[in-house]
N, C-alpha and C positions, 0 to 999 in steps of 0.2 A: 137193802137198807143202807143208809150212807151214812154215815159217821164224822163227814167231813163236816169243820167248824165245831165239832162239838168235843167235850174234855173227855178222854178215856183214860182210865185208872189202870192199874193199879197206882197209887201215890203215895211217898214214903210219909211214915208222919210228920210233923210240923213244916209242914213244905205249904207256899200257895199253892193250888193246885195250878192255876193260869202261868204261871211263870214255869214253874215245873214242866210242865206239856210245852210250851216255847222252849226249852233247853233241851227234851229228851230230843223232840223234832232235831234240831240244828246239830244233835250229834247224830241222829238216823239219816240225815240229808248228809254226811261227809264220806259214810259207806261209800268206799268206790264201786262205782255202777255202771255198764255202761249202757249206750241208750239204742233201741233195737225197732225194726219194724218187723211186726211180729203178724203172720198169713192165716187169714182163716176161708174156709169155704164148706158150706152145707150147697148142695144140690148146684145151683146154674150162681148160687147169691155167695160174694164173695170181699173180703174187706180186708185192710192194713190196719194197723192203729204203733202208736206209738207205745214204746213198752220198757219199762229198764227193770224187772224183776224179772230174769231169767237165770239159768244155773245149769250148769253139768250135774244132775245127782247119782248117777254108775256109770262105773266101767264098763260092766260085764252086768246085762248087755246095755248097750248104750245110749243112754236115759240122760233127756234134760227136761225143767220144770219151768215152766209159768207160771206166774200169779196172776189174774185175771179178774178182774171186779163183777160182782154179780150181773150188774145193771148193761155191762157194755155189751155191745152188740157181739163183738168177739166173743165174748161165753157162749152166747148159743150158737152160735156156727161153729164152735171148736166142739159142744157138748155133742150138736144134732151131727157133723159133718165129719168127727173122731179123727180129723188134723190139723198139724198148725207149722209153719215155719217160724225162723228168727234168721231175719237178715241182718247183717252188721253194715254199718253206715260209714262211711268214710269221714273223719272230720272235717273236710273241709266242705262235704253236701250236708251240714248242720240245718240249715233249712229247711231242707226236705220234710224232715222230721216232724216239723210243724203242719203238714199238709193232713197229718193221720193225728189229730188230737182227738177230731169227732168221727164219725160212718163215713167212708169216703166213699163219693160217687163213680160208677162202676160204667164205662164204655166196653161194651162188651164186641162192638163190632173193633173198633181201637185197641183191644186187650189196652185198658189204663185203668187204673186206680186212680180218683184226684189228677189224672193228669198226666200220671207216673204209668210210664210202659211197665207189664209185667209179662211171668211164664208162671206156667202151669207148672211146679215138682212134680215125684210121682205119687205122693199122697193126692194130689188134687190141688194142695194148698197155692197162692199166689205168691210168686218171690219177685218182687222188683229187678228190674234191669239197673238201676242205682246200687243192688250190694254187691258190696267188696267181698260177700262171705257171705254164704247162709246153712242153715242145717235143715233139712225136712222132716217132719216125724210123724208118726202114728201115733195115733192117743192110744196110753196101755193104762192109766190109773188117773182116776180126781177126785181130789180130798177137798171138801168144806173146810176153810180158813178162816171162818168171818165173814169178812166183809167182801171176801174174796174167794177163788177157786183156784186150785192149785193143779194145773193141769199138769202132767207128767207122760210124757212123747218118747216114742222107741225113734231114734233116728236112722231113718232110710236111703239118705242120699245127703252128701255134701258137700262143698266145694266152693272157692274164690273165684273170681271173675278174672281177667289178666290182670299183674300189676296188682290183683287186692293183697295177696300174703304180705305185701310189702308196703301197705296201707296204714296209715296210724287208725284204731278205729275210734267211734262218736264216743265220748263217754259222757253223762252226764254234767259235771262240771263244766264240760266245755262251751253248756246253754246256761240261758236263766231262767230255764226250768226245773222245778223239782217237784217230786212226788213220795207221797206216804209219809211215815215216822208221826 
């Protein structure tokens, strides 16, 4: 169920609610964030999508989280195929980024995503030859959020491409995209 365009509560009293949801948004959109192609794969079907709700949540052992919307095709290949990557994106292939807004079309004799060479990690998941960085993981936990899924990945393997440690990475602000709040 989507939520998007519609007013969600809680609202404090005497407040419009309209104007109120426009303010809470535009301080939830200044969170710094940054902006990720994030690997999903069930069985041979395999997808990127663009993602900026990601997070380290443990140390011990070493655990980070996605947020993931019901409807997108990435839920069910992270849910059915129990992995997922997060690539980091170089600022200045900001672009890129836009290629995985929708299902991106999958050449499989080409290994491409949209067009975008990939590899296999060892979860299975697909990581772009574009990141400057990515983390691989095994699905160990996913919690109902709402509107969303909150997937939670043991990371398996990781590593920068040459030159990425030394890379500014994408962050959100640096498009005029935004998402959530």
């Amino acid at each position: 169920m989507s939520t998007r365009g519609a007013l969600v509560g809680p609202f404090p009293d005497d407040v419009d609610p309209a104007e109120y949801d426009r303010l809470r948004r535009r301080v939830m959109w200044r969170m710094p964030t940054g902006l990720y192609l994030l690997g999903s794969r069930a069985g041979e079907r395999r997808n990127l999508m663009t993602l900026n709700w990601a997070m380290q949540v443990s140390l011990v052992p070493k655990l980070v989280a996605v947020s993931v919307e019901h409807a997108a095709l990435t839920h069910g290949l992270i849910a059915e195929g129990g992995c997922f990557s997060i690539s980091l994106v170089g600022r200045e292939d900001r672009a890129v980024v836009r290629k995985f807004v929708k299902p991106a079309e999958l050449d499989a004799a080409a290994r491409t995503l949209a067009g975008v060479p990939f590899r296999d990690g060892i979860s299975g998941a697909p990581i772009p030859e574009v990141a400057i960085g990515y983390l691989d993981c095994a699905l160990r936990n996913t919690l109902d959020v709402g509107s969303h899924a909150l997937f939670v990945g043991e990371v398996l393997d990781a590593g920068f491409s040459q030159g990425g440690e030394d890379t500014p990475v994408l962050r959100l602000e640096d498009t005029r995209m935004n998402y959530g709040g």
